[in-house]
N, C-alpha and C positions, 0 to 999 in steps of 0.2 A: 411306311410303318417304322422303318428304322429312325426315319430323319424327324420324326415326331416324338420319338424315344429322347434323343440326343436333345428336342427342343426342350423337352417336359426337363430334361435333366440340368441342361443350362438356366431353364430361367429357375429351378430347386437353388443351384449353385448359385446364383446372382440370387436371389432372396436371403439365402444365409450370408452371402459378404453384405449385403443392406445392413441387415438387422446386426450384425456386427460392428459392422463402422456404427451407427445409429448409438448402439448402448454404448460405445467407446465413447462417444459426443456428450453422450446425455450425461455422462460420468461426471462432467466439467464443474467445477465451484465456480469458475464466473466465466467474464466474457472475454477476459486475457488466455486463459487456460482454455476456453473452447477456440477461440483463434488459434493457438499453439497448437492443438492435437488435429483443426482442419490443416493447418501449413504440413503437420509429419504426414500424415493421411496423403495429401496431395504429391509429395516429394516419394512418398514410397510408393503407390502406383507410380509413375516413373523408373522406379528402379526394379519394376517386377517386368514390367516390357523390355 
């Protein structure tokens, strides 16, 4: 019961960091500027582990 809780609540939590990262991409005016925000994107996971 509990470990079904913690699952429903992880993958809530991993659906909102998607659809975050997702509208931060989608933000992009071209295809320099979405390179640039996937390179920050990728460099900051790293620096949250």
């Amino acid at each position: 019961m509990i470990a079904a809780l913690f699952m429903g609540l992880s993958n809530w939590f991993e659906r909102l960091e998607r659809q975050g990262r997702d509208a931060y991409l989608a933000e992009s005016h071209d295809i320099v500027e979405l390179e640039h925000r996937i390179r920050v994107l990728e460099t900051e996971s790293f620096r949250v582990l």
